[in-house]
C-alpha positions in Angstrom: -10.2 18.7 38.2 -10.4 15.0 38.3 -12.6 14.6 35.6 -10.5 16.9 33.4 -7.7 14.3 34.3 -9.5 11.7 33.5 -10.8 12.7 30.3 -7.0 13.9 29.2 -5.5 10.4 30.3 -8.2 9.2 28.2 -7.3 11.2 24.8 -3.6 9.9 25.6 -4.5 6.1 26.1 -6.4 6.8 22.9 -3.7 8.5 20.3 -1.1 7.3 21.9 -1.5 3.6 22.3 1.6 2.4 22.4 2.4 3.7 25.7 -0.4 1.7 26.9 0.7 -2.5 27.0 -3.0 -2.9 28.1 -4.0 -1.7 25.0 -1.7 -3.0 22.5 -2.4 -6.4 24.2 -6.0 -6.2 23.2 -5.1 -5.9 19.7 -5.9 -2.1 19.6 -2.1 -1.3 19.3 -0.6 0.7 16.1 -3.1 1.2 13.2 -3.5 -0.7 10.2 -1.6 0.2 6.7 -4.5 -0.3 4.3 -6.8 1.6 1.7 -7.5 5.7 2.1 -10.3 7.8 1.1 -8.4 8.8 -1.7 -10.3 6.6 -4.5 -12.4 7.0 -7.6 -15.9 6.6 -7.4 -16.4 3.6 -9.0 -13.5 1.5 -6.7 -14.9 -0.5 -4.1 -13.2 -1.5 -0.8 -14.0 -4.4 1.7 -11.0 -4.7 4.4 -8.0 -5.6 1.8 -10.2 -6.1 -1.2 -10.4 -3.7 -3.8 -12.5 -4.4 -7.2 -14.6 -1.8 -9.9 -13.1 1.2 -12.1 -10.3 3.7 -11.0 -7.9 4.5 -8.1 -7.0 4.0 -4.8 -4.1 5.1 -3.1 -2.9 3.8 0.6 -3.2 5.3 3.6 0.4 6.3 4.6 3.2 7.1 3.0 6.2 5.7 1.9 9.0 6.9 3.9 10.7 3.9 5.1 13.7 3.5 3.2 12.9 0.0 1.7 9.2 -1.0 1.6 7.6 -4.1 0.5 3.9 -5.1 -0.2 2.0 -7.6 -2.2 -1.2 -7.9 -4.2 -3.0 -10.9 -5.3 -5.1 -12.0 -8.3 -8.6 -12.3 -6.9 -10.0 -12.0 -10.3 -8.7 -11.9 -13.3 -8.6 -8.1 -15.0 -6.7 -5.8 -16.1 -5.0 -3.6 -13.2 -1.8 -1.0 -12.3 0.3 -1.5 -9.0 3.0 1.0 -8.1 3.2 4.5 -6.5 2.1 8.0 -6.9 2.1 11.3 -5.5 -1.0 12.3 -3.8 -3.6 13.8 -5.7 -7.3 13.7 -6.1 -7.2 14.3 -9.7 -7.9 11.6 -12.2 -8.9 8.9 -9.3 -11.9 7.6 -11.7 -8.9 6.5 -14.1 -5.9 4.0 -14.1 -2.8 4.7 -13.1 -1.7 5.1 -16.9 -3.5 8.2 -17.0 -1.9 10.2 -14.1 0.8 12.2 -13.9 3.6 11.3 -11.6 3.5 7.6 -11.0 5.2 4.7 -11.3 3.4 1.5 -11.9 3.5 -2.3 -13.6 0.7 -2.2 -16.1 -1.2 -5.8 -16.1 -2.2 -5.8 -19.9 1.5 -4.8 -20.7 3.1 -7.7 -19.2 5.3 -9.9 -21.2 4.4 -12.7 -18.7 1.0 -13.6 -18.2 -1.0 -12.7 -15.2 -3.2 -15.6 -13.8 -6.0 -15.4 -11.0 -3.9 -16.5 -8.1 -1.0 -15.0 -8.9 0.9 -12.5 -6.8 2.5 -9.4 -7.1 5.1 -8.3 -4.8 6.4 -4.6 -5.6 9.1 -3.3 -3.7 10.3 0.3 -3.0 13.7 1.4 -2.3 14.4 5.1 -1.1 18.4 4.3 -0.4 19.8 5.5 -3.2 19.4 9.3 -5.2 17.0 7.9 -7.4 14.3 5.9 -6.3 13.5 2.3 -7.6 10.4 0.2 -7.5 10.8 -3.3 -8.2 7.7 -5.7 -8.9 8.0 -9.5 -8.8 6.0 -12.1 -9.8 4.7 -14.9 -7.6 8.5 -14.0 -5.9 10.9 -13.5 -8.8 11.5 -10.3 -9.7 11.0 -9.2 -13.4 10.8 -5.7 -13.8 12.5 -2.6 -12.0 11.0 1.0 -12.6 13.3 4.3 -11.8 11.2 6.7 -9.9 11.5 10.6 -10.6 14.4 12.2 -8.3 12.2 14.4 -7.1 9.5 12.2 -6.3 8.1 13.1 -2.8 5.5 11.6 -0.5 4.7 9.0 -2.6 2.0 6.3 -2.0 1.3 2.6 -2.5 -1.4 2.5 -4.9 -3.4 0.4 -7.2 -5.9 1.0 -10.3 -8.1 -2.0 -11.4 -11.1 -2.0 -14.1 -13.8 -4.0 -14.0 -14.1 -7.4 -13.6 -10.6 -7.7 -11.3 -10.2 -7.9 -7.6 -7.1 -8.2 -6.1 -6.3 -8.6 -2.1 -3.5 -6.2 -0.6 -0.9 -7.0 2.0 0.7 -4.2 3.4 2.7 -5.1 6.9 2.6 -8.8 6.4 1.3 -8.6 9.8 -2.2 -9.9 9.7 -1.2 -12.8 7.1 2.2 -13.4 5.9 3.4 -12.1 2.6 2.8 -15.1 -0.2 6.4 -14.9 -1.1 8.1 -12.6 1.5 9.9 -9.7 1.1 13.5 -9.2 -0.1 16.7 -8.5 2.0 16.6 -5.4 3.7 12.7 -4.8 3.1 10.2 -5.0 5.6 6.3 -4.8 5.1 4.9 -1.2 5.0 5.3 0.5 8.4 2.6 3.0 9.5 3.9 6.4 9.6 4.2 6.9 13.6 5.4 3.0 13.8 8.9 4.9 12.5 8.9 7.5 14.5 
């Protein structure tokens, strides 16, 4: 019986961490907001990085209602920030080739994008329609009207060769370049809400 205990306040101290100061003080507290499994082939991931040909998406959600995160130019390339809708489909192409998604296209930019530079994108749930809003190196110059109906939809980014860009999800780990907007905080991991 003891060991049964044992092993169940185990599994708890484990998936439930935040009940736990101990833990949460030993930096094993709520989980990181980063990249998923959901990716192309040809993407390649190290910790925030993300460089090659296709798709990623993130690894939570966006249900918060305002949302901010940032990417910046590693490399220089052509690349697609923005969200989607979950989907396996088409993760060996950009985000320009997928069906419902929402995204700043890089090459279509009326502003040049320099290695360096950042790109904030912001996602608001308040009102009927959703709105993502990208800024450049913190001024905003572009706002994109999601679909209505849009539901459980994810951060994600497509890049093609040559670019890398760095993600910063929470603006926990390092603070956000340029910070987020009123009202918005970094992305929250899903049972960080609840």
């Amino acid at each position: 019986m003891a060991n049964q205990l044992n092993k169940l306040f185990c599994c708890i101290k484990v998936y439930l961490p935040c009940l736990f100061d101990d833990v949460k003080n030993q930096g094993v507290g709520s989980p990181l907001v980063g990249f998923s499994e959901r990716k192309g082939p040809r993407v390649r991931i190290s910790n925030f990085y993300v460089t090659g040909i296709g798709t990623v998406l993130a690894n939570v959600p966006l249900i918060q209602s305002k949302a901010f995160w940032e990417f910046k130019v590693v490399e220089k390339g052509d690349f697609c920030v923005g969200v989607c809708e979950p989907s396996k489909q088409s993760l060996d192409k950009q985000l320009t080739e997928r069906k419902r998604c929402w995204a700043f296209v890089s090459k279509s930019s009326e502003t040049e994008i320099k290695k360096g530079d950042t790109i904030g994108l912001a996602y608001d749930l308040s009102d009927i329609r959703p709105v993502l809003k990208i800024y450049l190196n913190g001024k905003l110059i572009k706002n994109i009207k999601c679909a209505k109906n849009a539901q459980d939809v994810y951060p994600c980014v497509s890049v093609d060769e040559g670019c890398m860009l760095e993600a910063n999800f929470e603006g926990s780990l390092q603070n956000f370049q340029y910070g987020p907007p009123n009202t918005y905080l970094g992305i929250m991991y899903t049972r960080d809400i609840l």
